[in-house]
C-alpha positions as CSV (number, residue, x, y, z in Angstrom):
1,X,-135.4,-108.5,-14.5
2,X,-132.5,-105.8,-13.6
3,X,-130.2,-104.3,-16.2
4,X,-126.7,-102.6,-15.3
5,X,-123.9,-100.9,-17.7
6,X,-120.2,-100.7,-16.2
7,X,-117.5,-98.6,-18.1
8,X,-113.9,-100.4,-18.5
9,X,-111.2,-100.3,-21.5
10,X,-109.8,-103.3,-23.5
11,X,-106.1,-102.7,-24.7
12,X,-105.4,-102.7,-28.6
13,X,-101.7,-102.0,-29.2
14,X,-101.9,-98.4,-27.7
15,X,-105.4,-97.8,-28.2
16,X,-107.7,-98.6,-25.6
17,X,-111.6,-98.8,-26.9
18,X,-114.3,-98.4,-24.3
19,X,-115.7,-101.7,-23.4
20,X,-119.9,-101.5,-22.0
21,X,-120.2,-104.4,-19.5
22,X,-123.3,-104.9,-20.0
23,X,-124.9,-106.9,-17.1
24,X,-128.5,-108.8,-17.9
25,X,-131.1,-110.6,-14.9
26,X,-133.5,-112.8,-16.4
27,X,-135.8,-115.6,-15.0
28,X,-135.5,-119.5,-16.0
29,X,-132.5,-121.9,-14.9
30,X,-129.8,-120.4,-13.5
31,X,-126.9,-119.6,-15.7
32,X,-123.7,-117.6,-16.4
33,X,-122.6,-116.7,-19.4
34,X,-120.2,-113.9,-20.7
35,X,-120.0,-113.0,-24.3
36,X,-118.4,-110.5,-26.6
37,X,-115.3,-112.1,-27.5
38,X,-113.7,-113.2,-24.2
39,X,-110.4,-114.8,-23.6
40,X,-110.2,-117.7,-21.6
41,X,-108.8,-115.9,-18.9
42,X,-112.0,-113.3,-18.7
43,X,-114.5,-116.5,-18.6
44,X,-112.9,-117.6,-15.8
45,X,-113.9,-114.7,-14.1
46,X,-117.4,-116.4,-13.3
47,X,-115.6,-118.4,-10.6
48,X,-114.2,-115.8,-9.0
49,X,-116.7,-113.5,-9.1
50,X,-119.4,-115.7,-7.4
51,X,-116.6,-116.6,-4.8
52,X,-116.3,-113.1,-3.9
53,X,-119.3,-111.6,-3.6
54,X,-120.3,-114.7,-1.2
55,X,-117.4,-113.8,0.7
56,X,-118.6,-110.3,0.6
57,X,-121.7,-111.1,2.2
58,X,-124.1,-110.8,-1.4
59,X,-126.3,-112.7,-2.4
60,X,-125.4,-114.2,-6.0
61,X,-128.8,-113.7,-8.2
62,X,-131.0,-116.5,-9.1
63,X,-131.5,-117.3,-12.5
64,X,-130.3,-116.0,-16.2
65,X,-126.9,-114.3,-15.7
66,X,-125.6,-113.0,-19.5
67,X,-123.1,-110.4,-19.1
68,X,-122.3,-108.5,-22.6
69,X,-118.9,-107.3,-23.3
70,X,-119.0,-104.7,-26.0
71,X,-118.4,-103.9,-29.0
72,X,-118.2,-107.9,-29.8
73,X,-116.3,-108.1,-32.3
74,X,-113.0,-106.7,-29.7
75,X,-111.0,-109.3,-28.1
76,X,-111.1,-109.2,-24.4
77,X,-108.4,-110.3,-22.4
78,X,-106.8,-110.1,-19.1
79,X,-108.5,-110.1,-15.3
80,X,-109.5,-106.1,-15.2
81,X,-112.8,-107.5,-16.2
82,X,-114.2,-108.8,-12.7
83,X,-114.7,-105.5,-10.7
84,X,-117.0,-104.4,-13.4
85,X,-118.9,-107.6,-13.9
86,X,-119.4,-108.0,-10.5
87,X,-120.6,-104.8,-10.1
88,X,-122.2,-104.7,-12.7
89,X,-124.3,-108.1,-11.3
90,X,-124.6,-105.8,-8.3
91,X,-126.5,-102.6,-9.4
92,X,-128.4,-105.1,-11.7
93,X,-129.7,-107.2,-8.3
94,X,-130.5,-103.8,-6.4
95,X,-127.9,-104.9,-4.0
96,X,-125.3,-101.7,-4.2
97,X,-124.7,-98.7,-5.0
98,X,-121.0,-97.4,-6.3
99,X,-121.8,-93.5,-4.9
100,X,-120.5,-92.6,-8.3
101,X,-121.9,-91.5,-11.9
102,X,-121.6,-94.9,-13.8
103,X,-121.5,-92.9,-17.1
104,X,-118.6,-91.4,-16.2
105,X,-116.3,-93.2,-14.3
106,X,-114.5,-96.6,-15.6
107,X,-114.0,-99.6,-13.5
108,X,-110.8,-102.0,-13.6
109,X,-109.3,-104.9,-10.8
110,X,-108.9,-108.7,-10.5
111,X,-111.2,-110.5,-8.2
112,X,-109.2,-112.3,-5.4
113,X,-111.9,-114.9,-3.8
114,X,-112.2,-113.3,-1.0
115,X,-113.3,-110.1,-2.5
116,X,-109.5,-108.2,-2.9
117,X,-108.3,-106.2,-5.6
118,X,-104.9,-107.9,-7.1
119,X,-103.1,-104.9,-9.2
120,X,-103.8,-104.8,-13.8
121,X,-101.2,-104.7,-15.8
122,X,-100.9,-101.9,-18.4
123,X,-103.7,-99.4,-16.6
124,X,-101.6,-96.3,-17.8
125,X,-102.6,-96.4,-21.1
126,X,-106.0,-96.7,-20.0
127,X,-106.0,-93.7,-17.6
128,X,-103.9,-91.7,-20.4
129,X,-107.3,-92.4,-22.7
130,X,-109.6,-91.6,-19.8
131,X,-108.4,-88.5,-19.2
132,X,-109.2,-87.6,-22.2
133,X,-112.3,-88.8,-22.1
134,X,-113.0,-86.7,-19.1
135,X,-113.7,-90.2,-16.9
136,X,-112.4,-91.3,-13.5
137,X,-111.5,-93.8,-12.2
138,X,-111.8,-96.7,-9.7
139,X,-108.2,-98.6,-9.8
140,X,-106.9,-101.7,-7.2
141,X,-105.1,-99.6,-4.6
142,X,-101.8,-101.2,-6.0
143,X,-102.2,-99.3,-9.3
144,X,-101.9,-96.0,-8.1
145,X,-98.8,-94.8,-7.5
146,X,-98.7,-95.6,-11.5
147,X,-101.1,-93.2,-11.9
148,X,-100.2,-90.3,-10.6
149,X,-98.4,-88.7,-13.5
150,X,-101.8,-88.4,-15.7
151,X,-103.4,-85.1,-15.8
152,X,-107.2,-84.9,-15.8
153,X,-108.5,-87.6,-14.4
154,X,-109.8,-88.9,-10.7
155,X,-108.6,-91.7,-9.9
156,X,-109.4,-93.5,-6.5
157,X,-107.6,-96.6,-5.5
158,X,-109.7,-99.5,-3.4
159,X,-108.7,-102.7,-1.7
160,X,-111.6,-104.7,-1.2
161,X,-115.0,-104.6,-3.5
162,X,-117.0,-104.0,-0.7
163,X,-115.5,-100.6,-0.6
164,X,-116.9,-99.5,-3.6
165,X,-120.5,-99.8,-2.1
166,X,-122.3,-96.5,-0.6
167,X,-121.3,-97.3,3.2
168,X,-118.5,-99.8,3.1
169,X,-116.2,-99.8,5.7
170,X,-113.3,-98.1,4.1
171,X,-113.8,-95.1,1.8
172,X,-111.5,-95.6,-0.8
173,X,-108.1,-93.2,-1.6
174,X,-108.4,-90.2,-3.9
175,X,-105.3,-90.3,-5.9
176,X,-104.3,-86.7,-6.9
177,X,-103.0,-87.1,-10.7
178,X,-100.7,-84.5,-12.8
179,X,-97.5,-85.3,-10.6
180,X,-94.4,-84.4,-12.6
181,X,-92.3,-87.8,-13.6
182,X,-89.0,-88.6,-11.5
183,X,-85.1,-87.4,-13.1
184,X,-84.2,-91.0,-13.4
185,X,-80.8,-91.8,-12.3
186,X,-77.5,-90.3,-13.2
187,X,-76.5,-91.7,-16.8
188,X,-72.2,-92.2,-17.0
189,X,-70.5,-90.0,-17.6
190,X,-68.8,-88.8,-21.0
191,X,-65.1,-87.7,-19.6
192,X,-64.6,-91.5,-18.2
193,X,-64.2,-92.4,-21.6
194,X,-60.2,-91.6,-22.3
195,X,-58.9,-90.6,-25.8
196,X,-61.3,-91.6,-28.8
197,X,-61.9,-87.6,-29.6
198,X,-63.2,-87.9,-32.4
199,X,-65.6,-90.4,-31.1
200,X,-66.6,-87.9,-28.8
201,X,-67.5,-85.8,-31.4
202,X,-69.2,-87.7,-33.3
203,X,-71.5,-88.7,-30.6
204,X,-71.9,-84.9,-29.7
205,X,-73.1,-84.0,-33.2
206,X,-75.7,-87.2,-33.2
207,X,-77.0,-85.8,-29.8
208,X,-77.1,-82.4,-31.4
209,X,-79.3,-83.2,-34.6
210,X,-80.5,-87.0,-33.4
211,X,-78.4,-89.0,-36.1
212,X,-77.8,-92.4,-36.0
213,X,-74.7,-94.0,-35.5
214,X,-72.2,-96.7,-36.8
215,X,-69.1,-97.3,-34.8
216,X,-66.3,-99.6,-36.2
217,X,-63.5,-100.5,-34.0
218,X,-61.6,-103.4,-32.5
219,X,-62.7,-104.7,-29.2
220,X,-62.0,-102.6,-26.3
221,X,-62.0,-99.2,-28.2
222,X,-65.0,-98.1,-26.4
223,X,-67.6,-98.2,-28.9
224,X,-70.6,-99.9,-26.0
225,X,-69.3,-97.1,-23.0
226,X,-70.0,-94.3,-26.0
227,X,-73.1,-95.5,-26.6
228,X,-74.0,-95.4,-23.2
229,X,-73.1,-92.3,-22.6
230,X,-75.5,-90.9,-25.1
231,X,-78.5,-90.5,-23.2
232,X,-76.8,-88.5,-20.7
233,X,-76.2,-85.8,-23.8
234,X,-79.8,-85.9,-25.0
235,X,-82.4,-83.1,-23.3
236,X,-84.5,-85.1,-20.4
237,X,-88.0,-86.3,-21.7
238,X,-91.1,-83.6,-21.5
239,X,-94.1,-84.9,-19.9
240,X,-96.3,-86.0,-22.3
241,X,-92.7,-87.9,-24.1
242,X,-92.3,-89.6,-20.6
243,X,-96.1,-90.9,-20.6
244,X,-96.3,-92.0,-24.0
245,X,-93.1,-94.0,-23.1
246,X,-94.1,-95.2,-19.9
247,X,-97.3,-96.5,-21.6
248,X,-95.6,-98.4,-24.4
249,X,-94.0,-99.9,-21.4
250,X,-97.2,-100.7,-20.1
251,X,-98.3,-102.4,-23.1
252,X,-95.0,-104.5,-23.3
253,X,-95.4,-105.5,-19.6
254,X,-91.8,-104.6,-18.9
255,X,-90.0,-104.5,-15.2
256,X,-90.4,-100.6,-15.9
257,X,-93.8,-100.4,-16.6
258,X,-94.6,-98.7,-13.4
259,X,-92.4,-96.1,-13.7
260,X,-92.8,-92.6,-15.4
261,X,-89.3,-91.0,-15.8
262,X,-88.0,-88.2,-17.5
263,X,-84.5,-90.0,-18.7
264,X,-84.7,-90.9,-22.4
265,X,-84.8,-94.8,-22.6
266,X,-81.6,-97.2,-23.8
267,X,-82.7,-100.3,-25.2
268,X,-79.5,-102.9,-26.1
269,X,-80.9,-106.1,-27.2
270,X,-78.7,-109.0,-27.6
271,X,-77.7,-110.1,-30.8
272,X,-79.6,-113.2,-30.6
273,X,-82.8,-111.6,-30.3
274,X,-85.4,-112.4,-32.8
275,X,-87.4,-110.1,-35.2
276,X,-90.7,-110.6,-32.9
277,X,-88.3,-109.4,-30.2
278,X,-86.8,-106.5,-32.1
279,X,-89.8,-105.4,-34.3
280,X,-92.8,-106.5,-32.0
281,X,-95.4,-109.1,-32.4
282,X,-96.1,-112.5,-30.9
283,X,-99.5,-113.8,-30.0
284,X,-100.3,-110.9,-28.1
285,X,-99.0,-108.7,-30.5
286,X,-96.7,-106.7,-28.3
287,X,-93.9,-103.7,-29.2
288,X,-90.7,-104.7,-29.7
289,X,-87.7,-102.9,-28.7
290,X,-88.0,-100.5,-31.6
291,X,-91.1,-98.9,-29.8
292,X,-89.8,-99.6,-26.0
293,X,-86.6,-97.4,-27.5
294,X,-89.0,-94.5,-29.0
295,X,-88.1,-90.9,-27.4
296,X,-84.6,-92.9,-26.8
297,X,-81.2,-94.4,-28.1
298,X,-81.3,-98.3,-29.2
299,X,-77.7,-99.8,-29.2
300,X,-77.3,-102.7,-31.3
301,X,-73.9,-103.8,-30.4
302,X,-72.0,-106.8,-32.4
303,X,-74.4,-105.5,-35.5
304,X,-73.2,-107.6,-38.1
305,X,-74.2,-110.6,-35.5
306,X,-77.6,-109.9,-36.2
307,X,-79.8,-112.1,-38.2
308,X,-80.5,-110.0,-41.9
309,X,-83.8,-110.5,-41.2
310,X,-83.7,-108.4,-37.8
311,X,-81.3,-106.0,-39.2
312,X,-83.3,-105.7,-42.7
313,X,-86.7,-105.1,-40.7
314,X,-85.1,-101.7,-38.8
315,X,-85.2,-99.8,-42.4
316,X,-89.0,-98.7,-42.4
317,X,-89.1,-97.6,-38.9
318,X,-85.8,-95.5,-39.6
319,X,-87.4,-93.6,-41.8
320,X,-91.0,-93.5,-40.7
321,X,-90.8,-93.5,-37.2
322,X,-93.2,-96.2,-36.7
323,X,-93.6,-100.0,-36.7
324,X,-96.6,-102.2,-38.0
325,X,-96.9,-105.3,-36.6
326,X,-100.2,-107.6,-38.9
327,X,-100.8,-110.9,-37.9
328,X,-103.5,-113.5,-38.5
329,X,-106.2,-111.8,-36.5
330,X,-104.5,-108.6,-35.1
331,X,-103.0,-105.9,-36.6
332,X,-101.4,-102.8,-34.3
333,X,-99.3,-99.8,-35.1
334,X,-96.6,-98.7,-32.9
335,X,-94.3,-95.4,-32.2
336,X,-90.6,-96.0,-33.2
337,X,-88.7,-92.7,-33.3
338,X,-85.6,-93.8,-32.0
339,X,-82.3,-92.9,-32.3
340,X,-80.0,-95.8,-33.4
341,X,-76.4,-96.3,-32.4
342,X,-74.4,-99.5,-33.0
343,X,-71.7,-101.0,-33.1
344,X,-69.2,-103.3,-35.0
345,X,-65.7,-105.0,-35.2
346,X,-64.0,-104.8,-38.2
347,X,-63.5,-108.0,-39.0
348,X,-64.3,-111.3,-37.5
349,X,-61.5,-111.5,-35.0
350,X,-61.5,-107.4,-34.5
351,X,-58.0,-106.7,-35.4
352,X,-58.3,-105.6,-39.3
353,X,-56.0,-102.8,-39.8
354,X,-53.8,-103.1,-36.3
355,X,-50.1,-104.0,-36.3
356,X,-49.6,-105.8,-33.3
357,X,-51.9,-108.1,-33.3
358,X,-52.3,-108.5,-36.3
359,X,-55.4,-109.5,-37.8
360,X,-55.7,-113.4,-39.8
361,X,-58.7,-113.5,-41.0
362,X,-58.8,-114.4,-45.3
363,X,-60.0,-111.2,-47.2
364,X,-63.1,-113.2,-47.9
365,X,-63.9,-113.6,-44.3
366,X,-63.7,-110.1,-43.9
367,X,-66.3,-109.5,-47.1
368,X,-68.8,-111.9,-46.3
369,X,-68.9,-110.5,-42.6
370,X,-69.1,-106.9,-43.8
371,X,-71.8,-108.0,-45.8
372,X,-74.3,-109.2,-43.6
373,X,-75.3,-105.6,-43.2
374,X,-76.9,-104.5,-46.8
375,X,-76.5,-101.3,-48.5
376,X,-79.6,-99.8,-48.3
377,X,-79.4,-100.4,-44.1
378,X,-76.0,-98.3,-44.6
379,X,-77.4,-95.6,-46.1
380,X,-79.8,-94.8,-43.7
381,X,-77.1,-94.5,-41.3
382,X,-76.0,-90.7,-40.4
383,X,-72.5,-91.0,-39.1
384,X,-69.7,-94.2,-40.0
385,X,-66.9,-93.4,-37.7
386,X,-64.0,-96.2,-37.5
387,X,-62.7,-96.2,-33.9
388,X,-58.7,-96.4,-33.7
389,X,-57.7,-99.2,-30.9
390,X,-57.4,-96.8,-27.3
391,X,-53.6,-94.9,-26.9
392,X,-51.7,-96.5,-24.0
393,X,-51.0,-92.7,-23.2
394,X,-55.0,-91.8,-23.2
395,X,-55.4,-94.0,-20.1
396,X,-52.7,-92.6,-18.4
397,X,-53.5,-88.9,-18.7
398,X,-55.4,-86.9,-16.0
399,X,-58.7,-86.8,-17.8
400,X,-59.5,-83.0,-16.0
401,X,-56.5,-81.3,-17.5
402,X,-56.7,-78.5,-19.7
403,X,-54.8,-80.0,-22.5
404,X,-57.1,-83.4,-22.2
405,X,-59.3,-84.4,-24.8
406,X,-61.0,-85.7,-22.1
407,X,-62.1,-82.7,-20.1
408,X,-65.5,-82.5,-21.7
409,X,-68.0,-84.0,-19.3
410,X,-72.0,-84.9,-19.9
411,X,-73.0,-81.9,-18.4
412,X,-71.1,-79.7,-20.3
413,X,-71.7,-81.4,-23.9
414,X,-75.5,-81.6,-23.1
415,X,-75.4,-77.7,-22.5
416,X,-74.1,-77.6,-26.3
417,X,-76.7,-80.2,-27.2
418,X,-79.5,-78.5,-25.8
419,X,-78.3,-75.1,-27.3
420,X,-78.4,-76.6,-30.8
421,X,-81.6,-78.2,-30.8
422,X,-83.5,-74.3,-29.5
423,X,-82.1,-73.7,-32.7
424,X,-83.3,-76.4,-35.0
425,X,-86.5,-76.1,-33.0
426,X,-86.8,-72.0,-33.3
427,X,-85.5,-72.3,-37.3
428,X,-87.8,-75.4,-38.1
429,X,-89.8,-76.9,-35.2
430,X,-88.0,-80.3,-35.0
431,X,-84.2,-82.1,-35.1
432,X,-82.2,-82.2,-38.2
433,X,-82.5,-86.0,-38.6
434,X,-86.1,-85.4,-39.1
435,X,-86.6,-83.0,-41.9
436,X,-87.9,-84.5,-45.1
437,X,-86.4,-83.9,-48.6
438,X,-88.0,-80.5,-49.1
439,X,-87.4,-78.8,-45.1
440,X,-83.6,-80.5,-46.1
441,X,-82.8,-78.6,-48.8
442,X,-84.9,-75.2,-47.5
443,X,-83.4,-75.3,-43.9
444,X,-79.7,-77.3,-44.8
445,X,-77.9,-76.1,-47.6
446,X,-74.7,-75.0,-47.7
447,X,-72.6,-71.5,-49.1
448,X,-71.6,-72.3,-52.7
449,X,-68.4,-73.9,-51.8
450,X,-69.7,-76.4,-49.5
451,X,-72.2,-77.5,-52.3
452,X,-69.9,-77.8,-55.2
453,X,-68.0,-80.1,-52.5
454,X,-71.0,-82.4,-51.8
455,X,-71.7,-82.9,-55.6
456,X,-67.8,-83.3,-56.2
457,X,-67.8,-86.1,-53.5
458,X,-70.8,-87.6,-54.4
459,X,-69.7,-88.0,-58.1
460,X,-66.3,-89.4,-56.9
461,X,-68.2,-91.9,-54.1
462,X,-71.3,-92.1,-55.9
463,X,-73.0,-90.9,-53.3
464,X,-77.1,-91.8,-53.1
465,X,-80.0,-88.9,-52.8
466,X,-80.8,-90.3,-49.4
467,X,-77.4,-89.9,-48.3
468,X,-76.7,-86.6,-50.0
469,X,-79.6,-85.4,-48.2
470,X,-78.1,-87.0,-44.6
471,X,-74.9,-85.5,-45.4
472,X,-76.5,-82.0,-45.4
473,X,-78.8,-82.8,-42.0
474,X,-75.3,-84.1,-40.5
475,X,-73.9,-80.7,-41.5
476,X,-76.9,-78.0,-40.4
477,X,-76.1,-79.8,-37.0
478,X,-72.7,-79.2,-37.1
479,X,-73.4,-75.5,-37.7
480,X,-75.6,-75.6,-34.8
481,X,-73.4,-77.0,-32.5
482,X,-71.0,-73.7,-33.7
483,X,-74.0,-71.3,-33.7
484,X,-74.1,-70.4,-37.3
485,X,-77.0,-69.8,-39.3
486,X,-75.1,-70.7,-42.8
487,X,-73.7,-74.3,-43.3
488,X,-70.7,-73.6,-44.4
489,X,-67.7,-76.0,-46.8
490,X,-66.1,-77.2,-43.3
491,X,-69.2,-78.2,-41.7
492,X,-69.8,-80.5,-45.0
493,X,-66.6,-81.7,-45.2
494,X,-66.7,-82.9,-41.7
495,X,-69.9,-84.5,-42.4
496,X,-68.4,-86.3,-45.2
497,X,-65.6,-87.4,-43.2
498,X,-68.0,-89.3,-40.7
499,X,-69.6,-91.3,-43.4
500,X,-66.9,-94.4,-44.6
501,X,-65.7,-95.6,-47.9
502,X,-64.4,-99.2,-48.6
């Protein structure tokens, strides 16, 4: 009888639990049989493990083969699995020897039948929890160059599994981790936007204090090329911010999961999408844009397009910051700190308001389609700025010239962005859009003047708590952006001026 224990991860939301492959030899009739709650994909792996260590030139053991996947009651899935069972069958038959500390290092790769390593999706968030674990790690040579941004842990790629034994023909690579994550390319720039200024500074002060957004306009008034602008504003990504990200990426098994970049994400899901789509979930319980927007911006343009359901299902992680996602048999909890930005016509056909043309839609048209986005969504929203339709002379102008709206570029408004938030971070260790009730009212009120004007407007308006509260974040920021210390009346009366009355 032999006995072997190989060290690999599972993947629960963005956990990822140790899973002891526990490798059993026993006499009688020969079988193989893997337990501990294995997708169908991970029994599979029988086949191709005794394909490849035949091709390998091992000799598959005789007998009672039970490999043990534990803790049992964690769902396995995926093909990571057959490097360690088939090593693990290995050390249990005397037949190899890995060269490495088994208690120590963690074992991941798909089993091609001729004994290759095909690449694992989502091994970031495994390394991430490895590292601090104090393990290394054995990877397919393919998953590598993902890998090299995680600090603290060995990781050596290999391309075939006969590599992996004491005296193979190829030693495998040692992959040097704690590289710094790539710049990310150039965002667009703010000053190819012409006219909208006070667009422009709206989105500066959401950049400064990390405020959501509502922009209203007709069609054409540049509401989507501000919102993509936005990320070029916000401060790049630290490290850790761009892992965490990157591995939320992983999880989702996005085009971008590979990559480890310092720009802040942008997530703009179509208006069709579905609440599994926008929220997470699924059978596989996946994050949903929410999370794949966290450190970032998501633009939901055509917001009133929305189903309610989507749109009602964004209020919790607004003021939380995360998402949970329950489902028959799975339950996971997911980062959503995003900053939201959308944007909206005013009307059905866009032209409410305009004189030439002129808007047709019936009064009632125009209720019902304001409607579709409820109150209490509302409220939660920072800044309501209605976009005028784009001056003729805007587009002419030179958009460099010192009388030019239009002269401010990214670089220039990120400077006064990054300015403002050392001060929110020196005065209270985080943006202005996060404070709670009490850090509001310690770190965000106003001279006397600019407080008898808030409770004068919110009597006239009637005015919520929650949005009181916002109005003074939106104005602390504005006093940032102008390096004051005191939040005075015309800091809240601009902030009051960015958030619309019927």
């Amino acid at each position: 009888m032999g006995f072997a224990q190989i060290l690999s991860r599972a993947e629960s939301g963005l956990a990822a639990p140790v899973v002891r492959v526990e490798v059993h030899l026993g006499g009688g009739l020969p079988t193989f049989n893997i337990v501990g709650l294995p997708a169908p994909v991970v029994r599979e792996s029988k086949e191709r493990v005794r394909a490849a260590l035949a091709h390998c030139g091992f000799a598959f053991p005789a007998g009672r083969i039970t490999v043990n996947l534990a803790p049992a009651e964690l769902p396995k899935e995926g093909g990571r699995f057959d490097l360690p069972i088939a090593l693990g069958i290995l050390v249990a038959s005397s037949q190899a020897d890995p060269g490495c500390d088994l208690t120590g290092t963690e074992f991941y790769g798909e089993l091609g039948l001729t004994g290759e390593l095909k690449p694992v999706a989502g091994l970031l968030l495994a390394a991430l929890h490895a590292a601090r674990d104090g393990h290394g790690m054995r990877v397919p040579r393919a998953n590598v160059a993902e890998l090299r941004q995680v600090r603290g842990c060995e990781v050596r790629g290999v391309q075939r599994l006969d590599e992996l034994i004491e005296g193979g023909s190829a030693a495998p690579d040692l992959i040097v981790s704690g590289a710094c994550a790539v710049p990310g390319p150039a965002p667009p720039d703010l000053c190819e936007v012409r006219g909208q200024w006070q667009g422009k500074r709206a989105l500066l002060i959401a950049a400064a204090g990390a405020h959501s957004l509502l922009m209203s306009g007709p069609p054409g008034s540049g509401k989507s090329m501000l919102a993509q602008r936005l990320p070029g504003l916000l401060p790049p990504l630290s490290q850790d911010e761009a892992l965490e990200v990157a591995a939320i990426a992983a999880v989702a098994r996005t085009s971008a999961a590979a990559e480890v970049s310092m720009m802040r994400p942008f997530r703009a899901p179509h208006h069709t999408a579905s609440a599994h789509a926008i929220v997470g979930g699924g059978v596989a319980v996946r994050p949903g844009e929410v999370s794949l927007a966290h450190h970032g911006v998501l633009f939901l343009d055509e917001l009133p397009e929305f189903d309610r359901r989507v749109l009602e299902a964004l209020r919790e992680p607004l003021e939380s910051g995360t998402v949970s996602v329950v489902r028959a048999n799975q339950r996971a909890e997911y980062p959503a700190r995003f900053q939201l930005v959308a944007a909206m016509n005013p009307c059905p056909c866009g032209r409410a308001g305009q004189v030439r043309p002129r808007c047709r839609c019936e009064p009632k048209r125009i209720e019902r389609y304001r409607a579709r986005i409820s109150g209490p969504l509302l409220d939660r929203i920072d800044l309501q700025l209605a976009l005028p339709a784009v001056d003729v002379a805007a587009l002419t102008e030179l958009p460099h010239s010192a009388a030019s709206h239009d002269a401010l570029n990214s670089a220039a408004a990120a400077a006064q962005v990054r300015a403002a938030r050392e001060r929110q971070l020196r005065r209270q260790g985080l943006c202005n859009a996060r404070l709670g009730p009490e850090q509001t009212l310690l770190h965000c009120g106003a001279n006397a003047t600019g407080m008898r004007l808030l409770r004068e407007a919110a009597r006239l308006q009637g005015h919520s708590a929650r949005s009181q509260h916002r109005v003074l974040r939106v104005a602390r920021s504005i006093a940032d952006l102008a390096g004051r210390d005191t939040v005075v009346e015309g800091d809240v009366a601009e902030a009051l001026a960015l958030r619309w009355q019927d």
